[in-house]
N, C-alpha and C positions, 0 to 999 in steps of 0.2 A: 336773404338771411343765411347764415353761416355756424358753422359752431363756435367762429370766434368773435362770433357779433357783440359777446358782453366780455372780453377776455381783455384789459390792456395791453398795451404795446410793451411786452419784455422792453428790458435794456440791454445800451448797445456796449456795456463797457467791455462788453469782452473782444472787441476792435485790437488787434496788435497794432493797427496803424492808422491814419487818416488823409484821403487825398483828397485835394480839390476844399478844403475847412478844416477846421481846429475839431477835435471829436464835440461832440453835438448829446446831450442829455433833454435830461428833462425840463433846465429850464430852459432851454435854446427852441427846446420843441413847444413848448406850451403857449397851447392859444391857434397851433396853425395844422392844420391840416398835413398828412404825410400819406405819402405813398412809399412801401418798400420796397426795395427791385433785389430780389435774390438772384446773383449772375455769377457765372465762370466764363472766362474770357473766349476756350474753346468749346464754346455750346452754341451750335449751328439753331437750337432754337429761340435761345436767349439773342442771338446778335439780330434774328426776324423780328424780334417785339422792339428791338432799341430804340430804331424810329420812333415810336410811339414816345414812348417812358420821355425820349429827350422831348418832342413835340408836346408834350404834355409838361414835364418841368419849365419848359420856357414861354409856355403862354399862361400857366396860371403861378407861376411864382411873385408876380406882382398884386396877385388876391389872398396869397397866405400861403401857399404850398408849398411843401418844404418836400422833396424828392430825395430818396437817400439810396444809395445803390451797397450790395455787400456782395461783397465779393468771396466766395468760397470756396476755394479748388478742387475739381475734382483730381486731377492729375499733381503727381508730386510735383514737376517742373510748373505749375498754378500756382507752387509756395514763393515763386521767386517775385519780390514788390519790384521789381525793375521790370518785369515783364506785364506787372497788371498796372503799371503805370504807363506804359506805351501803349496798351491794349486803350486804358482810359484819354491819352493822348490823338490816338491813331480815330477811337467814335468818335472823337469830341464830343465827349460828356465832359458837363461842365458843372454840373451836381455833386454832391457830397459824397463820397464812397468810402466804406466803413472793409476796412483789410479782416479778412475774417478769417487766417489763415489755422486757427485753431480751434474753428469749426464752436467758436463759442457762443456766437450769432443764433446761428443756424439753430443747436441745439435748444437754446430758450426759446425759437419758435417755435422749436419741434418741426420744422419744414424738413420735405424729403425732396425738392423739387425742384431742378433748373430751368425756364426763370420761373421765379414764383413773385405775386403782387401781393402786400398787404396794403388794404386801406386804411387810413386811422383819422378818427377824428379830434375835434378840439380839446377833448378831456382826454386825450392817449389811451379808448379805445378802440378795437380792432374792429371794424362797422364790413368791412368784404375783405375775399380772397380772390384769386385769380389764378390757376398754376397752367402753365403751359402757352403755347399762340394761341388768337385768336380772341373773341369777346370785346376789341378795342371800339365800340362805340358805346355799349353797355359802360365798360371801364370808366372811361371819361366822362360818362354821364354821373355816374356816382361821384367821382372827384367834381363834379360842378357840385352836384346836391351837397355833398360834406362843407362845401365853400359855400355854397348858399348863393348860387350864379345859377345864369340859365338864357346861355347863347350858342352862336352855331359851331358846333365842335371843330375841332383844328384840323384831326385825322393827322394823317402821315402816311407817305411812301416810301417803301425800302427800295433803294435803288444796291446794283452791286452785289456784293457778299448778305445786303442785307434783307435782297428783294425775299418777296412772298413765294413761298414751295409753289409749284406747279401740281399740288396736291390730287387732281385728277388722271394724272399722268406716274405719280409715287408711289411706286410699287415695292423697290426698298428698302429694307429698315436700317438703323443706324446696326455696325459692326463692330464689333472690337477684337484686337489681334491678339491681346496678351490672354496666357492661359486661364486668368482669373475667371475673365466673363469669355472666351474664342467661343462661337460657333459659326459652321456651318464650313470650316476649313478642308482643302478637298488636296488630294496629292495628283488628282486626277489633271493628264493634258486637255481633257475635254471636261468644262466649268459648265453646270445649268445654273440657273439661274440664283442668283445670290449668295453663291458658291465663290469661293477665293483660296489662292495658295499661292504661298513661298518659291521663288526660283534664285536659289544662290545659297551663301552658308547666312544662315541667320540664329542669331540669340534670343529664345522667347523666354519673357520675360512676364512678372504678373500682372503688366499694365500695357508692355508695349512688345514688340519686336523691335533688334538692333542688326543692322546690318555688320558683318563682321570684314566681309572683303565686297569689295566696289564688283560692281556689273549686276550685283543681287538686284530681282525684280518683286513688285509686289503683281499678283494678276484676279480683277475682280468682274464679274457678270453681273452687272446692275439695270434696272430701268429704271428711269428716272432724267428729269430735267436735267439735273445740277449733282454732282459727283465730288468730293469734298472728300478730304485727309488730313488728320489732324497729328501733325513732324514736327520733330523736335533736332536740330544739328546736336545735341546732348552739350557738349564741351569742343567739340569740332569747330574750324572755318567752315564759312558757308559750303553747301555740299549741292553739285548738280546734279538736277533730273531731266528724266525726258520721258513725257506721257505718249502715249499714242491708245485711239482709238479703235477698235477693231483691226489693229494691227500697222492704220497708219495715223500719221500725224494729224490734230484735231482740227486742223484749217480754223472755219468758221464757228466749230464747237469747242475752240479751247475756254478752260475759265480763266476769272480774272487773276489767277498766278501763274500761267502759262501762255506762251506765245501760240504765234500759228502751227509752229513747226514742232510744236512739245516741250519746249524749253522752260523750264523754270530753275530757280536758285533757291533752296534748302537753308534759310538765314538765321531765321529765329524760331523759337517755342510758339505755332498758332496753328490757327485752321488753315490751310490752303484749298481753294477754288480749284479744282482742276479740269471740270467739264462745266460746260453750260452748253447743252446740244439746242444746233440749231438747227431745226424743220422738227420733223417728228419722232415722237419719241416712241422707243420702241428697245428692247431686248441690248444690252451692247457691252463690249467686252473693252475695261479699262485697264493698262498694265501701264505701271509707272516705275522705270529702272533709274537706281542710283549710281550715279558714274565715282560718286567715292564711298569708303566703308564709314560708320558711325551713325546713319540716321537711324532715327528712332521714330515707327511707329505707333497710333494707338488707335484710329478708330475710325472707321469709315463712315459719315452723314451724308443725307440723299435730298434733292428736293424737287 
């Protein structure tokens, strides 16, 4: 039980757009079950539950379930429908997604939370919530009980960008570089621990950092599995980087945007993978230099 256990399901008319269906009301909903998926494309926690939400829209959509994903930006480059339509292209989500680029969604839930789950039942009220990873057997048990089912759960596994934190090993918190939310930013050549700084001319900005001339580095002290930057080339061609590991190239630990040797290409507005350490995890120092000026950072996820 919830406090929006007797609250209807707001409406969705405040959508600027609709992908993947024709905007969807009340009578298109009436009668079926829905699950809401609150997401932004660069939320390293929202792409960990995807699995799920999709594995779940495709095994019970032929009992009533109607899955609807909103998409809300948190970053101004999140306004662009060409980019959360690749984002929606690139999961293969094949679900309803409601463009919510004016935060008019969000607001009638009153939701503050990427991702967040609403469950609703057959009269359009709000029967659970869910906000954040984690809880996916309880979840899907409740989407059977609202459908009135009762067989062996689907589950899902995130493979990729999309696998599960190494949460025993996360010691990291998410970071941000622009002055709105910066902490923990060091001018120091010698980084402890979750400590990070600028090496080159950079533009801070209140969401991101912009590099201004090519050879700029970013340099971060993390522990953690999996090591994640969310770039943007702004208006630039694609722009090269090269990560390295404690000073050298990540071999075996590079992640899925970068080669062995550190190599990656700077293309579009998303998350980039840049570590996934292999053996043990332990203390480690990530610097990723950009070999041309214009990229734009905003936030460091750990996992």
């Amino acid at each position: 039980m919830t406090l929006f256990s007797h609250v209807h399901m707001p409406s969705l008319d405040g959508a600027t757009e609709w992908l993947n269906s024709e905007p969807l009301g009340p009578a298109e909903l009436r009668g079926h079950v829905v699950v809401v998926d609150f997401w932004t494309f660069t939320c390293i926690n929202w792409l960990r539950t995807e699995p799920y939400v999709r594995a779940w829209s495709r095994a019970y959509r032929g009992d009533g379930l109607i899955t609807i994903g909103v998409h809300t930006p948190e970053f101004s480059m999140e306004h662009d429908v060409a980019r959360v339509r690749k984002a929606v292209a690139s999961m293969d989500i094949d679900y309803p997604v409601a463009v919510d680029s004016d935060y008019a969604i969000w607001n009638a839930f009153d939701n503050h939370y990427w991702p967040a789950l609403y469950f609703v039942d057959q009269e359009g009220v709000i029967r659970d919530t869910h906000f954040g990873e984690g809880r996916y057997e309880q979840s899907e048990r409740r989407i059977q009980e609202l459908l009135g089912i009762d067989r062996p759960l689907v589950g899902a596994v995130g493979v990729g960008i999309e696998a599960e934190a190494d949460w025993s090993h996360l010691r990291s918190p998410e970071t941000y570089l622009g002055y709105a939310r910066s902490e923990r930013q060091s001018e120091s050549g010698h980084l402890h621990l979750d400590e990070w700084r600028l090496d080159g001319e950079w533009r801070v900005g209140p969401e991101s950092v912009v590099l201004r001339q090519s050879g700029g580095s970013i340099v971060y002290r993390f522990h953690a599995r999996d090591a994640h930057l969310v770039l943007s080339p702004g208006a630039h061609d694609p722009i090269p980087f090269r990560v390295r590991l404690d000073g050298d190239a990540p071999d075996a630990s590079h992640g899925g945007d970068v080669d062995a040797e550190g190599n990656g290409m700077l293309a579009d507005g998303r998350l980039y993978q840049l570590i996934r350490v292999d053996g043990d995890v332990h203390d480690r120092t990530l610097e990723i230099e950009f070999l041309a000026p214009g990229a734009e950072a905003y936030v460091f996820t750990f996992g």
